[in-house]
N, C-alpha and C positions, 0 to 999 in steps of 0.2 A: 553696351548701352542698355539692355534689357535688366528690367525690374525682376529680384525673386519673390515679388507682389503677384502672386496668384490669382488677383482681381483687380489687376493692374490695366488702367486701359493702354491696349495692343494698339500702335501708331504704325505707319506705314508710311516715310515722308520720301517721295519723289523732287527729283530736280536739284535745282542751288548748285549745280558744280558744272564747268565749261575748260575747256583747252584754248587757250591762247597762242596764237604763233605772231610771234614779231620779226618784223625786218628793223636791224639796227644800220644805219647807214653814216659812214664816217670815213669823209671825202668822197674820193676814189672809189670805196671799197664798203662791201657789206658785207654782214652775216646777221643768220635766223635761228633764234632760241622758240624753245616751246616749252608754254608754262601750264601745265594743273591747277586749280581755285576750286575751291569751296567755299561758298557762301553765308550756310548754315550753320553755322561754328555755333553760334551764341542762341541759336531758338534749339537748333539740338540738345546744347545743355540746359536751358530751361528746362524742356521735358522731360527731361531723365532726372532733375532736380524735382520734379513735381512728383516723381514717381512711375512714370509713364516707360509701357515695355517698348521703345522705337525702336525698328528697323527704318536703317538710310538705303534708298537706294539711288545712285548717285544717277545723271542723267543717262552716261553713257555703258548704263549697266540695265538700263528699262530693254532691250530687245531682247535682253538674254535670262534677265532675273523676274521682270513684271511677271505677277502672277496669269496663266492662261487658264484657269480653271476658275470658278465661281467656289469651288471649296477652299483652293489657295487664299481668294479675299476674304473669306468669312473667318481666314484666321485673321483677322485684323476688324477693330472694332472701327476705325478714321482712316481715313487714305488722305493726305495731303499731295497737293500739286503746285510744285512755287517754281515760275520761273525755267519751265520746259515745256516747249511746243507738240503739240497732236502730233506731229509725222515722225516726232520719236517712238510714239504708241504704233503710229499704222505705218511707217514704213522697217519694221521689223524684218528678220535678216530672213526670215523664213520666205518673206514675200517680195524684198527689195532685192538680195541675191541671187534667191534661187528660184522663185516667181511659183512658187509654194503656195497651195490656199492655207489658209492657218484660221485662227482665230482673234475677232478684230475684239484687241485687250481693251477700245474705249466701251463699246458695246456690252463687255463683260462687265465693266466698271458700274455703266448702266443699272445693268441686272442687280447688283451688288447691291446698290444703293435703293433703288423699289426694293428691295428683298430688307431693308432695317440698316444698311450699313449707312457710314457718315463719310460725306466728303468735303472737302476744306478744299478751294483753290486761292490763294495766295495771287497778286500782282506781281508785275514785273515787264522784260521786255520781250519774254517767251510767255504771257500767260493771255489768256482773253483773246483780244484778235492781236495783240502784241504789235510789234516793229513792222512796218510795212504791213502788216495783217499777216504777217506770216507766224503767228502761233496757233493761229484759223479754229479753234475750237470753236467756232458760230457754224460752220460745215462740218461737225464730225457729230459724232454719237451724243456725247455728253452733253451738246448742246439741249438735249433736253431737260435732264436731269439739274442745272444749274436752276440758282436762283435769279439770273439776271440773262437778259439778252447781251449780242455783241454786236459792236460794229463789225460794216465789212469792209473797212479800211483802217488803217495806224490808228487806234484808240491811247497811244501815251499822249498825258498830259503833264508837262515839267512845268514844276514851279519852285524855282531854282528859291528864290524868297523866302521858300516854304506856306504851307498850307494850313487854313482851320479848320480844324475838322469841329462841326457841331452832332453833336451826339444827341439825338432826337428823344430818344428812349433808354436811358441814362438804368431804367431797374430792370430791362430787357435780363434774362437769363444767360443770355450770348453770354453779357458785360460781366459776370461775376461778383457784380458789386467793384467796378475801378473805377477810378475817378470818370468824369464828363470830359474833363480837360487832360487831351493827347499833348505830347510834344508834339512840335511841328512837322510834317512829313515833308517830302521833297516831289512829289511826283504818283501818277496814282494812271491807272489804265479807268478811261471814261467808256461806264456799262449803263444800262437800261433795267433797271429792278424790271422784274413780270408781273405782272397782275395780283396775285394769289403770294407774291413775296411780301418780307418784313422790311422795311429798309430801318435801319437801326442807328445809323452814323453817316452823314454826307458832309460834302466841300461845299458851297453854292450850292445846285439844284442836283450838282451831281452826286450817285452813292458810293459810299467809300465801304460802308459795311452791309451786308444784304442778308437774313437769312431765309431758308424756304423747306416746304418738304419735298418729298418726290417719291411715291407710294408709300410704303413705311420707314423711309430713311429721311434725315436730316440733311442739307446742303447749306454751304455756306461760301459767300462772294466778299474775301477782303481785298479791295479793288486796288490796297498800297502794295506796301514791300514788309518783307518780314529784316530784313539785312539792307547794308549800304547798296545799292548811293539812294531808293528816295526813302529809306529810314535810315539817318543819320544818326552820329552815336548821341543824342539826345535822347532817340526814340529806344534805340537796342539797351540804351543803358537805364532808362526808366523802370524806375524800383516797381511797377506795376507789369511792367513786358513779360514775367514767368506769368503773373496769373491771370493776365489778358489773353494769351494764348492757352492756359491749360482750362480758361472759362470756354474761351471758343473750340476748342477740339472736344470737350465734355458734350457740351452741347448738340453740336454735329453727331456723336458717338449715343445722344439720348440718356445720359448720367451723368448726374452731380458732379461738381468739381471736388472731391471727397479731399483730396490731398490738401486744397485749398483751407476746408471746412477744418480740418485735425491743423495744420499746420495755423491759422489764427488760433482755436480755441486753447492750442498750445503756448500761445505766446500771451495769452490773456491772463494763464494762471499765475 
């Protein structure tokens, strides 16, 4: 999935992938399969459509792959986080196994991002304080570095109906120039913009898009989903969803949507 674009912006996307184990029960009698998912199918190939160098690293490959070093992140211009919980960060095999001091990877992330680097977290039901609050990032490191506060209890809000999103600041740089008007989303993790944030696009009073700095680096709070179930194939299949996300990782990363810019002024001649 890497660009032979040499100024190609470096993506780093964490999460979107989970194990499933079912119990099939039938009468009398049962048995249990286990399933693999990936989530990411369709925002992965937008950015590699856009031109963008991604590495995926999948949930359960963060204890062993996440970068431990502050030179390992800086090879990556965005770090995305969609849809996986802090204790995949901190409870790492070096410290949950073997009770090993190591290095706390959100901490590092931290540094990362005061240091110019960009980071993107994505909604879902691992993201913010998540499911029962157990995706807890309002008690870990990164909680500072974010552009929005968290609850400290279950923050999903399903709106099975679907949702408006009003887009407050429509020429905002996040936006790329997309449309104002989202397909409807399904569901969204309720955050608290900070003080010294942007909020760019909310539902009601709540924000849906946030952006902020955090010493020399960019953050950004999309409070939906990038994938099913609360962006439904209206939203994944919206002829704008490649340059919605390749405006907001630009952004994050401190550079133009360039792939954006050549790819219209391509299509004008």
């Amino acid at each position: 999935m890497s660009s032979t674009n040499s100024n190609a912006l470096r993506v780093l996307v964490v999460g979107e992938s989970w194990i499933k184990h079912t119990v099939h029960m039938k009468g009398f009698d049962q048995f249990h399969t286990t399933e693999y998912e990936e989530g990411a199918g369709v925002f992965l190939g937008a950015l590699a459509d856009s031109g963008f160098d991604v590495t995926y690293l999948r949930a359960h490959e963060i204890s062993s792959r996440f970068p431990k070093e502050r030179a390992e992140l800086e090879a990556y211009d965005v770090v995305v986080l969609s849809d996986v919980g802090a204790n995949s960060f901190l409870l790492c095999d070096e410290t949950f196994l073997r009770s090993e001091i190591t290095v706390n990877r959100l901490s590092l992330l931290v540094e990362y991002v005061k240091g110019g680097g960009g980071l993107v977290m994505v909604g879902g039901y691992m993201s913010f304080s998540g499911i029962d609050g157990r995706a807890r990032y309002g008690m870990s490191p990164l909680a500072e570095v974010l552009p929005v506060a968290m609850l400290d209890y279950d923050d999903r809000v399903e709106v099975p109906e679907g949702l408006v999103a009003t887009v407050d600041l429509p020429e905002h740089a996040v936006l790329g120039g997309t449309p104002a008007e989202w397909p409807r989303l399904l569901g969204y993790n309720r955050v608290i913009a900070k003080a010294d944030s942007t909020v760019v696009a909310r539902t009601g009073e709540d924000p849906l898009l946030v952006v902020g700095r955090a010493g020399a680096g960019h953050s950004v709070a999309f409070a939906s989903d990038l994938a099913p179930h609360w962006a439904p194939p209206e939203f994944v299949n919206w002829p704008h969803y490649q340059r919605f996300w390749e405006s907001i990782l630009s952004w994050a990363a401190d550079r133009a949507p360039v792939a954006s810019v050549t790819r219209d002024a391509a299509a004008t001649q």
